[in-house]
VOGULO-521317 format. One record per residue: residue number from 0; residue in one letter; x, y, z of N, C-alpha, C in turn. Coordinates in Angstrom, 1 decimal, padded with zeros to 4 digits. Last residue first. Example, Ala and Ser with C-alpha at 12.3 -4.5 7.8 and 13.67 -1.06 7.14 Angstrom:
+-----+---------+--------+--------+--------+--------+--------+--------+--------+--------+--------+
| num | residuo |     nx |     ny |     nz |    cax |    cay |    caz |     cx |     cy |     cz |
+-----+---------+--------+--------+--------+--------+--------+--------+--------+--------+--------+
|   1 |       s |  012.8 | -002.2 |  007.1 |  013.7 | -001.1 |  007.1 |  012.9 |  000.0 |  007.9 |
|   0 |       a |  013.2 | -005.7 |  007.8 |  012.3 | -004.5 |  007.8 |  013.2 | -003.3 |  007.8 |
+-----+---------+--------+--------+--------+--------+--------+--------+--------+--------+--------+
//
This chain:
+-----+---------+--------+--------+--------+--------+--------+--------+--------+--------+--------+
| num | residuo |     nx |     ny |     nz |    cax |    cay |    caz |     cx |     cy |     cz |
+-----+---------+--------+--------+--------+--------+--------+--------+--------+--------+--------+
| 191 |       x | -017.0 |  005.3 |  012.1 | -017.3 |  005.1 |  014.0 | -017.0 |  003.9 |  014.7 |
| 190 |       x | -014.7 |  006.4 |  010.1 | -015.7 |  005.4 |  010.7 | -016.0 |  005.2 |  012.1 |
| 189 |       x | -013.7 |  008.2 |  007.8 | -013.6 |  008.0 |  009.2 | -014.7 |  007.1 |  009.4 |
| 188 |       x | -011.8 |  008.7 |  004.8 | -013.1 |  008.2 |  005.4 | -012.8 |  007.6 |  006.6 |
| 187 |       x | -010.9 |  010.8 |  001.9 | -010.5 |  010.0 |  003.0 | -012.2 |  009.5 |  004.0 |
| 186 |       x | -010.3 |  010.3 | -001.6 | -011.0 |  010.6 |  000.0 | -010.8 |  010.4 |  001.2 |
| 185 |       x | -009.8 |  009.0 | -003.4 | -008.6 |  010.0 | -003.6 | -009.1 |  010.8 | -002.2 |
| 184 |       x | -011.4 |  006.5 | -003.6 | -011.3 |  007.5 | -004.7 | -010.5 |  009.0 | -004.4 |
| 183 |       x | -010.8 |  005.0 | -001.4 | -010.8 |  004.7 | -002.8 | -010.5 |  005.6 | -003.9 |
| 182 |       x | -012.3 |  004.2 |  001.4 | -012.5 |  004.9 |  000.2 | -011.8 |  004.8 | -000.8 |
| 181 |       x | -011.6 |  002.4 |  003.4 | -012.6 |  001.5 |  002.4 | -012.7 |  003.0 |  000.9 |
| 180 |       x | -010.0 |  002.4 |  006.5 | -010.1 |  002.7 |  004.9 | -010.7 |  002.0 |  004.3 |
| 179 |       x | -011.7 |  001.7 |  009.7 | -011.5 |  001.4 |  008.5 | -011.3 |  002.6 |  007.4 |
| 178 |       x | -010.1 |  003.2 |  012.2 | -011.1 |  002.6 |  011.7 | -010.7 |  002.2 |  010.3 |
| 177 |       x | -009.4 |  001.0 |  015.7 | -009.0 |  001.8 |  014.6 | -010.7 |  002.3 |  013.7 |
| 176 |       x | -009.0 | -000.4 |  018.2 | -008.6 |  000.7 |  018.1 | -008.8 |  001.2 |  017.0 |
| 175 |       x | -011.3 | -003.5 |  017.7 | -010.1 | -002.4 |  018.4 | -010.1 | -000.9 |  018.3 |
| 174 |       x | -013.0 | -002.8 |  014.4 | -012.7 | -003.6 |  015.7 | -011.7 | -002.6 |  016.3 |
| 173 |       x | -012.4 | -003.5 |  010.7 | -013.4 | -003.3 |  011.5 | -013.2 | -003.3 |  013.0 |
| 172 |       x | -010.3 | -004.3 |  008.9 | -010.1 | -003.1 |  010.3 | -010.8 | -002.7 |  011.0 |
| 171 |       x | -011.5 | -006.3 |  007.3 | -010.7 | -006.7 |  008.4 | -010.3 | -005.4 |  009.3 |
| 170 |       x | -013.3 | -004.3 |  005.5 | -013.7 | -005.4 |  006.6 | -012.7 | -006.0 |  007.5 |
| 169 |       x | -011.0 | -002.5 |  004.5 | -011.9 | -002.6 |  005.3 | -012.8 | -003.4 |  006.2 |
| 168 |       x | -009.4 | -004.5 |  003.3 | -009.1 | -003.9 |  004.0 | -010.2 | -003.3 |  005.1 |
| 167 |       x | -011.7 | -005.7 |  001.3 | -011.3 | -006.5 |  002.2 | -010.3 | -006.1 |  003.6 |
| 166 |       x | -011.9 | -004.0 | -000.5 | -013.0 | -004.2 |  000.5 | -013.1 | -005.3 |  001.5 |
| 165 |       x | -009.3 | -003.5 | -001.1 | -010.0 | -002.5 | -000.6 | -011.0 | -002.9 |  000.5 |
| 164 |       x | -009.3 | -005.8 | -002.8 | -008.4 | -005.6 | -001.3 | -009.1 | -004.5 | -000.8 |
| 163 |       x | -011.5 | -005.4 | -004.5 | -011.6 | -006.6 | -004.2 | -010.6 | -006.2 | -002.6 |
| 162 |       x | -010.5 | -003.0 | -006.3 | -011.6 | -002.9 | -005.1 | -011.9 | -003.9 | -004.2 |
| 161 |       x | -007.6 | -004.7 | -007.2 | -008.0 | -003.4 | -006.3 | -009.2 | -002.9 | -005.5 |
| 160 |       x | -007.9 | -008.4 | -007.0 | -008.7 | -006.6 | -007.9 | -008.3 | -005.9 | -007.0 |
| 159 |       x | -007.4 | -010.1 | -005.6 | -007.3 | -010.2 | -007.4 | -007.2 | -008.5 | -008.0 |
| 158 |       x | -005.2 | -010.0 | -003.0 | -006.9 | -009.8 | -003.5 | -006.5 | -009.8 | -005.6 |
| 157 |       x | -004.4 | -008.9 |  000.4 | -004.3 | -010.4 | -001.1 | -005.8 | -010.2 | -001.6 |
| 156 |       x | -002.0 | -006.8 |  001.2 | -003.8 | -007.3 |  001.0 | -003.8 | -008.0 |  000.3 |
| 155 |       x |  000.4 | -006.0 |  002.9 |  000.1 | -006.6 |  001.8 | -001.2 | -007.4 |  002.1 |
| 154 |       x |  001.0 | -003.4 |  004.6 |  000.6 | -004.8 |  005.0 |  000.2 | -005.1 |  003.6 |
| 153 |       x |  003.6 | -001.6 |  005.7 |  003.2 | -001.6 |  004.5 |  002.5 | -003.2 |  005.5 |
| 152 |       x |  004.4 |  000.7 |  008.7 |  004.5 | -000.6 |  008.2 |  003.5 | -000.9 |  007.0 |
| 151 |       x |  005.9 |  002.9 |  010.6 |  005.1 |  002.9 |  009.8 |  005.1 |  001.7 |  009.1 |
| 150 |       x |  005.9 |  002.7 |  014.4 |  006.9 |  002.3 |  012.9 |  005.4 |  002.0 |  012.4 |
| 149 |       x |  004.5 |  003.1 |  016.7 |  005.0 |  004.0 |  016.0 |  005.8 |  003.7 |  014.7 |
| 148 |       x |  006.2 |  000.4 |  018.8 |  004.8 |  001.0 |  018.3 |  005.5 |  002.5 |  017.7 |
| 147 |       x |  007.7 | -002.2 |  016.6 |  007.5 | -001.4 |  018.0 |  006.8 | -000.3 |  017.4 |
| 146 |       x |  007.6 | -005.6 |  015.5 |  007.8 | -004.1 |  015.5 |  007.2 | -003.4 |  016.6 |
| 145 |       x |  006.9 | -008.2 |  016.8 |  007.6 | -008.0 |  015.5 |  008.1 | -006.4 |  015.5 |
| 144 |       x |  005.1 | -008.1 |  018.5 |  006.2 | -008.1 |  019.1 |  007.3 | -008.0 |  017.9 |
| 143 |       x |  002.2 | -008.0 |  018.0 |  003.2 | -006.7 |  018.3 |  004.2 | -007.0 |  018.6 |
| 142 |       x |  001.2 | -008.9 |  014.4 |  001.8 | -008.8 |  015.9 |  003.1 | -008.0 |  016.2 |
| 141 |       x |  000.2 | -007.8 |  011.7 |  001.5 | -008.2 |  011.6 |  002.4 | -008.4 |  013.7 |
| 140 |       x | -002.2 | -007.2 |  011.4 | -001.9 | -008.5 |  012.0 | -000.6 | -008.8 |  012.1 |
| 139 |       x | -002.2 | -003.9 |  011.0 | -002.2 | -004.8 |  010.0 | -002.0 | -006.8 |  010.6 |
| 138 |       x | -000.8 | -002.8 |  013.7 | -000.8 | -003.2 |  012.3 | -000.9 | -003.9 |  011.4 |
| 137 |       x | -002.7 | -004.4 |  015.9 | -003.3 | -003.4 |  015.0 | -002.7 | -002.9 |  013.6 |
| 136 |       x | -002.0 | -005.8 |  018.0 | -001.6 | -006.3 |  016.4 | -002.3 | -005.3 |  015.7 |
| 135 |       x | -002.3 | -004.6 |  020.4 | -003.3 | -006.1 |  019.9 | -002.7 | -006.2 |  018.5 |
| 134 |       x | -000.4 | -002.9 |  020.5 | -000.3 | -003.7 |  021.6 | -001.6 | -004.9 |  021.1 |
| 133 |       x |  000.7 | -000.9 |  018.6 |  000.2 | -002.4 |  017.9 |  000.0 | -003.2 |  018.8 |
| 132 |       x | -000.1 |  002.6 |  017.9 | -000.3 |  001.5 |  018.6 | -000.6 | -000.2 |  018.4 |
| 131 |       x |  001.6 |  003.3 |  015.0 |  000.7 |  004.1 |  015.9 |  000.5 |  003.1 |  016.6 |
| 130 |       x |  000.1 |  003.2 |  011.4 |  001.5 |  003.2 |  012.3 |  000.4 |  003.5 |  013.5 |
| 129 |       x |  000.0 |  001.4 |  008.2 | -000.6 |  001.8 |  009.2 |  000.8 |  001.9 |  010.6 |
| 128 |       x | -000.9 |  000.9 |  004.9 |  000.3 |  001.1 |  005.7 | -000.5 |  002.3 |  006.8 |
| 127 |       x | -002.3 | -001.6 |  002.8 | -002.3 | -000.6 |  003.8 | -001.1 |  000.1 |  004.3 |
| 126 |       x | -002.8 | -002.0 | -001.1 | -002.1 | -002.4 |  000.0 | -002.5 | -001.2 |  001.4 |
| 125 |       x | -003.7 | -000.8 | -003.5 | -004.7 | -001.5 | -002.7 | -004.3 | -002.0 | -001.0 |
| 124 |       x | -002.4 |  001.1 | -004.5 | -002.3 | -000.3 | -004.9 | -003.2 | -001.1 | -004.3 |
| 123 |       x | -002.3 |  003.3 | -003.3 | -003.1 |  003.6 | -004.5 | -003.5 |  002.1 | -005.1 |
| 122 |       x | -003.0 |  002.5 |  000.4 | -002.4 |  002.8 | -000.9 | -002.8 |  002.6 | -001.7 |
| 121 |       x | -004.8 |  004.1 |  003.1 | -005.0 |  003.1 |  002.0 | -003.9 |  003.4 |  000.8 |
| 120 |       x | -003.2 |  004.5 |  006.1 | -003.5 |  005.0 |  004.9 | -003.7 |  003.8 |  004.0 |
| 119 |       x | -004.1 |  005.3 |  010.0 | -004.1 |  004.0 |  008.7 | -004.2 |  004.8 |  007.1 |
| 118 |       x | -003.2 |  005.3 |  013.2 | -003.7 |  005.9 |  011.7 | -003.3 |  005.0 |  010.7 |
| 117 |       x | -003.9 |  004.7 |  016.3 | -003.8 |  004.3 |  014.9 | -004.4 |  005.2 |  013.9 |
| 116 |       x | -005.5 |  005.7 |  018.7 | -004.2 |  006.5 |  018.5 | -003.7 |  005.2 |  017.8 |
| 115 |       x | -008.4 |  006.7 |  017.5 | -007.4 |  006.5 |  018.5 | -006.3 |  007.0 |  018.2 |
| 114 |       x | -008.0 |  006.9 |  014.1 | -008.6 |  006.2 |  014.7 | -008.0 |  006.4 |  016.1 |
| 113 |       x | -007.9 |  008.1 |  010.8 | -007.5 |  008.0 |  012.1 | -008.7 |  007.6 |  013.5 |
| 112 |       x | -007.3 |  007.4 |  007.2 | -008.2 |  007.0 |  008.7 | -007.5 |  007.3 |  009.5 |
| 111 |       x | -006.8 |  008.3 |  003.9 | -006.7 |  008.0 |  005.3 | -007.5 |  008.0 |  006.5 |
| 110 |       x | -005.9 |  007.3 |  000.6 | -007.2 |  007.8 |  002.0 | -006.5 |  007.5 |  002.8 |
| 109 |       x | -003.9 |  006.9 | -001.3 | -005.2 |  007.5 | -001.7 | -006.0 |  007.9 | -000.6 |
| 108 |       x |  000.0 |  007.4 | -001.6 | -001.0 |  006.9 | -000.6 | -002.7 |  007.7 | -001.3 |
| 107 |       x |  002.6 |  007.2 | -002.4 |  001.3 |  006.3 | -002.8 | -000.2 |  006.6 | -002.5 |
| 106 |       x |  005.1 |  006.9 |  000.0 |  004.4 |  007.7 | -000.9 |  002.9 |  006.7 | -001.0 |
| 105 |       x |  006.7 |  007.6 |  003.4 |  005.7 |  007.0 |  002.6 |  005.0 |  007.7 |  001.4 |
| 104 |       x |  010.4 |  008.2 |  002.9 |  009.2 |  009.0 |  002.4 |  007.6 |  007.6 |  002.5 |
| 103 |       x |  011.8 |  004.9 |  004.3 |  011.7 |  006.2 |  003.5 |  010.5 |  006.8 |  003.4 |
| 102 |       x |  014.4 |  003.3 |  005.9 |  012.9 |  003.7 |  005.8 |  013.2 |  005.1 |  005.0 |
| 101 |       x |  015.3 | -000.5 |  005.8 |  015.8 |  001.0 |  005.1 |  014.4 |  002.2 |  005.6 |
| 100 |       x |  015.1 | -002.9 |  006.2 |  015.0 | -002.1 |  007.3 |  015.1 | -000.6 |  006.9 |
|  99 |       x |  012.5 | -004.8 |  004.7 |  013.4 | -003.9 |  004.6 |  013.7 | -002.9 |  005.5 |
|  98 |       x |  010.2 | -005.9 |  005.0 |  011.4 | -006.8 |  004.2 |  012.6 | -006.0 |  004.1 |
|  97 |       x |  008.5 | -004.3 |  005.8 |  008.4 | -005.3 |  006.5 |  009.7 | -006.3 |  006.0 |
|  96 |       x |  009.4 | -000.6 |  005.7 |  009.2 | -002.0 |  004.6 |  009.2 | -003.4 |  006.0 |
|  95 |       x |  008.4 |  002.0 |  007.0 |  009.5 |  001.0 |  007.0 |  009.2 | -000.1 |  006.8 |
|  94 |       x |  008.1 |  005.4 |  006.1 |  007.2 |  004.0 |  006.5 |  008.8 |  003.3 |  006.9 |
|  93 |       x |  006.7 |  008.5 |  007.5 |  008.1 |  007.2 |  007.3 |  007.5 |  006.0 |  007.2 |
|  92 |       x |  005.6 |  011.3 |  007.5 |  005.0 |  009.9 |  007.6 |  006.0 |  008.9 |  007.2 |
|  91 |       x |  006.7 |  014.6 |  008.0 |  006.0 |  013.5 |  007.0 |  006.2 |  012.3 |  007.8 |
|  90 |       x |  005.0 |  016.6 |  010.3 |  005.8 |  016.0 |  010.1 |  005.9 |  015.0 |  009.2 |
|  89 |       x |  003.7 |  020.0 |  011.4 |  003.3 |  018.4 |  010.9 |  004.5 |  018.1 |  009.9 |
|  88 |       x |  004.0 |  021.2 |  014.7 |  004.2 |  021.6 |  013.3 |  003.8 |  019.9 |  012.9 |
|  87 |       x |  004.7 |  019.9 |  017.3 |  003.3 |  021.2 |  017.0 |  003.4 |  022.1 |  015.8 |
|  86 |       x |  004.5 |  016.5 |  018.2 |  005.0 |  017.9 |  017.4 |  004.0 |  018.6 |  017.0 |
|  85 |       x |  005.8 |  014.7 |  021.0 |  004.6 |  015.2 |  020.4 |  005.1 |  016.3 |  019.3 |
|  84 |       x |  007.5 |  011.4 |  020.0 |  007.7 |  012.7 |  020.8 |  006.3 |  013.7 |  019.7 |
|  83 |       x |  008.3 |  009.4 |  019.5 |  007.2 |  009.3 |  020.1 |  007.1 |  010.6 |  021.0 |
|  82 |       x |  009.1 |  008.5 |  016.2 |  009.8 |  008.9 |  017.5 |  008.0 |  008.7 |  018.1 |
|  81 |       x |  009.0 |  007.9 |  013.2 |  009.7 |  006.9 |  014.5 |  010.1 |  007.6 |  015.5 |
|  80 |       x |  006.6 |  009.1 |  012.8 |  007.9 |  009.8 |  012.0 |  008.8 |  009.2 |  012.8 |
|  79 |       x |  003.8 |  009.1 |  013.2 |  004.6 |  008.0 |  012.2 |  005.9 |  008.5 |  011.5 |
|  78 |       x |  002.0 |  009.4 |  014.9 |  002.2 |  010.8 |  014.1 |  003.2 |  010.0 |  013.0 |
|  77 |       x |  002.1 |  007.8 |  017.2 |  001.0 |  008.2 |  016.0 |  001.2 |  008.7 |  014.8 |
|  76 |       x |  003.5 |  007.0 |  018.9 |  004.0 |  006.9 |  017.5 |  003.3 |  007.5 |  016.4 |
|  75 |       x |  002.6 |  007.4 |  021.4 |  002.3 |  006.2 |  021.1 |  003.2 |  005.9 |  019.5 |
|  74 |       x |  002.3 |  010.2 |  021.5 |  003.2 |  009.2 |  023.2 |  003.2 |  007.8 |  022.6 |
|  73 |       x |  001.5 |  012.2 |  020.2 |  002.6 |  011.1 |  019.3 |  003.3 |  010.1 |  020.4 |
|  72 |       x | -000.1 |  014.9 |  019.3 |  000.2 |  014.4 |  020.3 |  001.1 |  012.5 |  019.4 |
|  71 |       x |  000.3 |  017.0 |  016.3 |  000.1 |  016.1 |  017.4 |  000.9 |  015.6 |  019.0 |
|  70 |       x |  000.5 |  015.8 |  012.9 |  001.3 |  016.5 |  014.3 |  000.1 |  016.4 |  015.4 |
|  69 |       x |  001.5 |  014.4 |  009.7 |  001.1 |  014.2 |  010.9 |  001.3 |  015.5 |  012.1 |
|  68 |       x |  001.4 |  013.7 |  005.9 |  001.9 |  014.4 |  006.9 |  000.8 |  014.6 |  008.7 |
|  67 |       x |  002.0 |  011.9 |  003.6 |  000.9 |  012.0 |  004.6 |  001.6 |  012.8 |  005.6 |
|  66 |       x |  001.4 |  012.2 | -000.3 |  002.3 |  011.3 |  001.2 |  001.2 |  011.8 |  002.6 |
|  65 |       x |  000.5 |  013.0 | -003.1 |  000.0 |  011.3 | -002.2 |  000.7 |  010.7 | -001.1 |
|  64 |       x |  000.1 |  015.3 | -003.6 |  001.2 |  014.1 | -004.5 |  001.1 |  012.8 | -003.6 |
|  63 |       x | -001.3 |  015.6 | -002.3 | -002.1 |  015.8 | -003.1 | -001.3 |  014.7 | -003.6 |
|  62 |       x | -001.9 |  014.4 |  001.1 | -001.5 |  015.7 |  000.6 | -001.6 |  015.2 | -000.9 |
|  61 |       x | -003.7 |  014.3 |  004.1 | -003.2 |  013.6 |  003.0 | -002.6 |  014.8 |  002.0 |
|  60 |       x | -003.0 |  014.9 |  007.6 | -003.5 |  015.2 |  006.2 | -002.8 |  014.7 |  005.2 |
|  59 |       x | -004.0 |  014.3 |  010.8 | -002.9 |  014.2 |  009.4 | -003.5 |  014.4 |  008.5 |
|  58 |       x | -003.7 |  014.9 |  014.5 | -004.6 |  015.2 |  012.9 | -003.5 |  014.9 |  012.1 |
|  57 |       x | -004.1 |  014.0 |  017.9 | -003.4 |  013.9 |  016.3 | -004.3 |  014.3 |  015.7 |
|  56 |       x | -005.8 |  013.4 |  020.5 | -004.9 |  014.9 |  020.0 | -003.9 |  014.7 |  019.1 |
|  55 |       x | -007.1 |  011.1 |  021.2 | -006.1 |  011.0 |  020.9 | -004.8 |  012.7 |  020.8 |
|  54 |       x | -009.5 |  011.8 |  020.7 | -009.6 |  011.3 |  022.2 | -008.2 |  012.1 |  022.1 |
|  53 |       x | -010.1 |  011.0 |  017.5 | -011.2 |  011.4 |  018.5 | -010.6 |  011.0 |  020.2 |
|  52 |       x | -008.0 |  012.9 |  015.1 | -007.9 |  011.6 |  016.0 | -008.9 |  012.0 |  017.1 |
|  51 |       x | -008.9 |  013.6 |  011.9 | -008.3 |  014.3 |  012.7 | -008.6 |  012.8 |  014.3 |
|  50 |       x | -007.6 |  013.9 |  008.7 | -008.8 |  013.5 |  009.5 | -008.0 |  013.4 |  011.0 |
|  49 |       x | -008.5 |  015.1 |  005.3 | -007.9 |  015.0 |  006.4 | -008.4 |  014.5 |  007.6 |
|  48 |       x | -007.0 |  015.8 |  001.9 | -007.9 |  015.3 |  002.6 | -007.4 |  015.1 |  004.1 |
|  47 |       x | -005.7 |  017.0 |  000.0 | -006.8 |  016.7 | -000.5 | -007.5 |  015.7 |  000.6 |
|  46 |       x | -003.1 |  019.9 |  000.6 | -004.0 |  019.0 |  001.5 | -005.1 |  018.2 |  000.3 |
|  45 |       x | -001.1 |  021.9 |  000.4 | -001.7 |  020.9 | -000.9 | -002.9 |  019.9 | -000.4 |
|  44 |       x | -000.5 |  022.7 |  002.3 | -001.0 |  023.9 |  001.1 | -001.4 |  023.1 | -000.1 |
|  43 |       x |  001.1 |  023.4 |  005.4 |  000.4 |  022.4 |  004.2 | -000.3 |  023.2 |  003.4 |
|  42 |       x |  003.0 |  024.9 |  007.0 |  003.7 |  023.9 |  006.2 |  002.3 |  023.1 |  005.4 |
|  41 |       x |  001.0 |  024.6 |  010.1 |  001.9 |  025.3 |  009.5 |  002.6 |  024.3 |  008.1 |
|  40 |       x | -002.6 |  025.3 |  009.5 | -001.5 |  024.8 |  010.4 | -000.4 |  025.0 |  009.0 |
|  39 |       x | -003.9 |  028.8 |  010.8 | -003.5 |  027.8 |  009.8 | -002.7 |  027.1 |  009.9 |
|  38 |       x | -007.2 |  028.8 |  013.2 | -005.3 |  029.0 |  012.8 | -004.7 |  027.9 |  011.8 |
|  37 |       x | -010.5 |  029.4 |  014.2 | -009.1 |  029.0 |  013.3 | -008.0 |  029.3 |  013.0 |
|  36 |       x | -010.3 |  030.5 |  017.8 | -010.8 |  030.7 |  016.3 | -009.4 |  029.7 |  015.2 |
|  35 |       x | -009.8 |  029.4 |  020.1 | -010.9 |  029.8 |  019.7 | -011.4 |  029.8 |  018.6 |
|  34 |       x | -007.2 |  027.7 |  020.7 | -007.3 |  029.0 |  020.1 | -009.0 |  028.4 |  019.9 |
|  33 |       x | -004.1 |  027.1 |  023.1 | -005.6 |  026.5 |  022.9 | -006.1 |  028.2 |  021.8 |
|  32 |       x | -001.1 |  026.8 |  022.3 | -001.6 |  027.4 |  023.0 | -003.3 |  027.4 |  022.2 |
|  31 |       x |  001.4 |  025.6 |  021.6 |  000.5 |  024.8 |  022.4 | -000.4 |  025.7 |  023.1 |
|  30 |       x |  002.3 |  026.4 |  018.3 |  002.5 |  026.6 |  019.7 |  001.9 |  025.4 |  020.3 |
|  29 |       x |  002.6 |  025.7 |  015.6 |  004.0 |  025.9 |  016.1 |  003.8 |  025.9 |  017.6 |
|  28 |       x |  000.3 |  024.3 |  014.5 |  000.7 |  026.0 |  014.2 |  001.8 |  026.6 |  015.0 |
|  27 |       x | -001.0 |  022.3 |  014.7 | -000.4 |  022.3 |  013.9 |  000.3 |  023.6 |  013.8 |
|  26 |       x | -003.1 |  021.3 |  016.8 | -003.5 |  022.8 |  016.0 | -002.6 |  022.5 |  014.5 |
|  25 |       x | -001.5 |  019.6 |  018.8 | -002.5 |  018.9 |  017.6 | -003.7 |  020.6 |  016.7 |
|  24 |       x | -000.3 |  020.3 |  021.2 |  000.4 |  020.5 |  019.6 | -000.5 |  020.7 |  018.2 |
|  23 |       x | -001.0 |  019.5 |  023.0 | -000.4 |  018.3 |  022.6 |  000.4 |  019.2 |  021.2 |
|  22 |       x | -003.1 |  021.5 |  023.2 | -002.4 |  020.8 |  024.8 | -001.0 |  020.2 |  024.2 |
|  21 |       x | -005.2 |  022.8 |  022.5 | -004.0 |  022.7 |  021.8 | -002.6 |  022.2 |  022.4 |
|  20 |       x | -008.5 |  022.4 |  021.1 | -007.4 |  022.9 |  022.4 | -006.2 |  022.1 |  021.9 |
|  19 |       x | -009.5 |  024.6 |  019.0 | -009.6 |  024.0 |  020.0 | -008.7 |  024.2 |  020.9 |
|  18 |       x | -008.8 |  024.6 |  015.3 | -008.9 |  025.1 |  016.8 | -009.3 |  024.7 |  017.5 |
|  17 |       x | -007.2 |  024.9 |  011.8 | -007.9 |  023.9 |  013.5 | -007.9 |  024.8 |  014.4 |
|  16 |       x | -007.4 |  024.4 |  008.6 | -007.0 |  025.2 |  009.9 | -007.8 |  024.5 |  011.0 |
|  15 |       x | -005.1 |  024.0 |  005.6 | -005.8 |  023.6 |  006.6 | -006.0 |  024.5 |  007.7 |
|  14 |       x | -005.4 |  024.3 |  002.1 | -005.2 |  024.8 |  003.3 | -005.7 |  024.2 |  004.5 |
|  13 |       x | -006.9 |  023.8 | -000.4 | -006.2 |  023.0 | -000.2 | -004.8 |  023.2 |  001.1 |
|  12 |       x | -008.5 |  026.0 | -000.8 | -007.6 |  026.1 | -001.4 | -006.6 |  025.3 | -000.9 |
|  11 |       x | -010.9 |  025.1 |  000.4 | -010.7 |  024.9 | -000.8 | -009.5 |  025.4 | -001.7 |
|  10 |       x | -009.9 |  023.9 |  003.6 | -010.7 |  024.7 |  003.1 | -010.2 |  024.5 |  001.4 |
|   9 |       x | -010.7 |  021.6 |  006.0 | -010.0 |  021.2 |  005.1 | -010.3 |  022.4 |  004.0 |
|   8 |       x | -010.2 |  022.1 |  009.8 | -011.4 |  021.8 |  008.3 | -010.2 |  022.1 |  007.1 |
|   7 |       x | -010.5 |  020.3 |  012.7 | -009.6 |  021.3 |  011.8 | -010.8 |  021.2 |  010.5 |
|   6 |       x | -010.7 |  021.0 |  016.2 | -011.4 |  020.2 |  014.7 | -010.9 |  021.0 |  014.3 |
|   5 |       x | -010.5 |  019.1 |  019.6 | -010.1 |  020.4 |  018.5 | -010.6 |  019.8 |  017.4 |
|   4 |       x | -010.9 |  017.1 |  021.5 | -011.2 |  018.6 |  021.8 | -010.7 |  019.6 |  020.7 |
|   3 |       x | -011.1 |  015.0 |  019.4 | -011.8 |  014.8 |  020.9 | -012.0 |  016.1 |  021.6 |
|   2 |       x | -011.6 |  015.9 |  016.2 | -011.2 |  015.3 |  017.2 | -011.7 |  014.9 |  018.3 |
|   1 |       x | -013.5 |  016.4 |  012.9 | -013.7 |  017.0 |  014.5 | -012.5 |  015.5 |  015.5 |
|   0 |       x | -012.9 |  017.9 |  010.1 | -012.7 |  016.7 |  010.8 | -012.6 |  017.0 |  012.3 |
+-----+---------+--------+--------+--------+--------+--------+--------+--------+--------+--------+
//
């Protein structure tokens, strides 16, 4: 998955490694120090998918049991651990229920998207949960004055079918800052 100045790759033993530049953290490997050659980022070993942020200096990776882990640059929340502070290790992903202030582990989760500085995961349910900049409502429509930028938030997709929200998730993330989830099958998928 190529960023704006670093690309990580997703290798087959469900390892990750990145290089580039390393200004923000976004390597994942404890420093901030730009690397040439691949370096493994630290703490993932289950990875089934990853994508990395084009301008932004975030990457997250989906991880097998289905949460999401972030690092990076985070001035906006990106990284979805309620702070907005950068980390150069990867951090799990917090959601926080739109009906509930409590926050916990996000689980569930089947794809992910990064986009700018929004990331978006498709849940296995069909539902979204997206964190990271809402100054136009990018979570999910849920406007930005409701929640502050960086809170992970569940958006309920109205649809009969699972593929039915899916393909409705996607068509409505089309625009702004992000891109669409539309995969599905345990993949993740970037869109231009």
């Amino acid at each position: 998955s190529a960023g704006g100045d670093h690309t990580c790759a997703l290798l087959s033993d469900h390892t990750v490694r990145c290089w580039g530049d390393n200004s923000d953290g976004q390597l994942g490997d404890g420093t901030t120090v730009d690397r040439r050659i691949p370096v493994a980022v630290s703490g993932i070993s289950t990875a089934a998918g990853i994508a990395a942020s084009d301008g932004w200096g975030h990457t997250c990776a989906l991880l097998a049991e289905g949460t999401v882990r972030c690092w990076g640059n985070n001035t906006i929340g990106q990284l979805g651990d309620h702070t907005w502070v950068s980390k150069d290790v990867p951090v799990d992903v917090v959601e926080i229920a739109v009906h509930h202030p409590l926050a916990g582990l996000l689980e569930g989760v089947a794809a992910i998207a990064v986009g700018g500085n929004i990331t978006c995961g498709l849940l296995k349910t069909g539902d979204l949960a997206c964190w990271g900049n809402s100054s136009y409502g990018q979570l999910g429509g849920l406007g930005h004055a409701a929640f502050d930028h960086g809170k992970c938030v569940v958006v309920e997709v109205t649809g009969n079918q699972p593929g039915e929200r899916r393909r409705r998730v996607a068509r409505d993330l089309r625009g702004l800052q992000h891109r669409a989830v539309a995969a599905g099958n345990g993949a993740h998928e970037r869109r231009a």
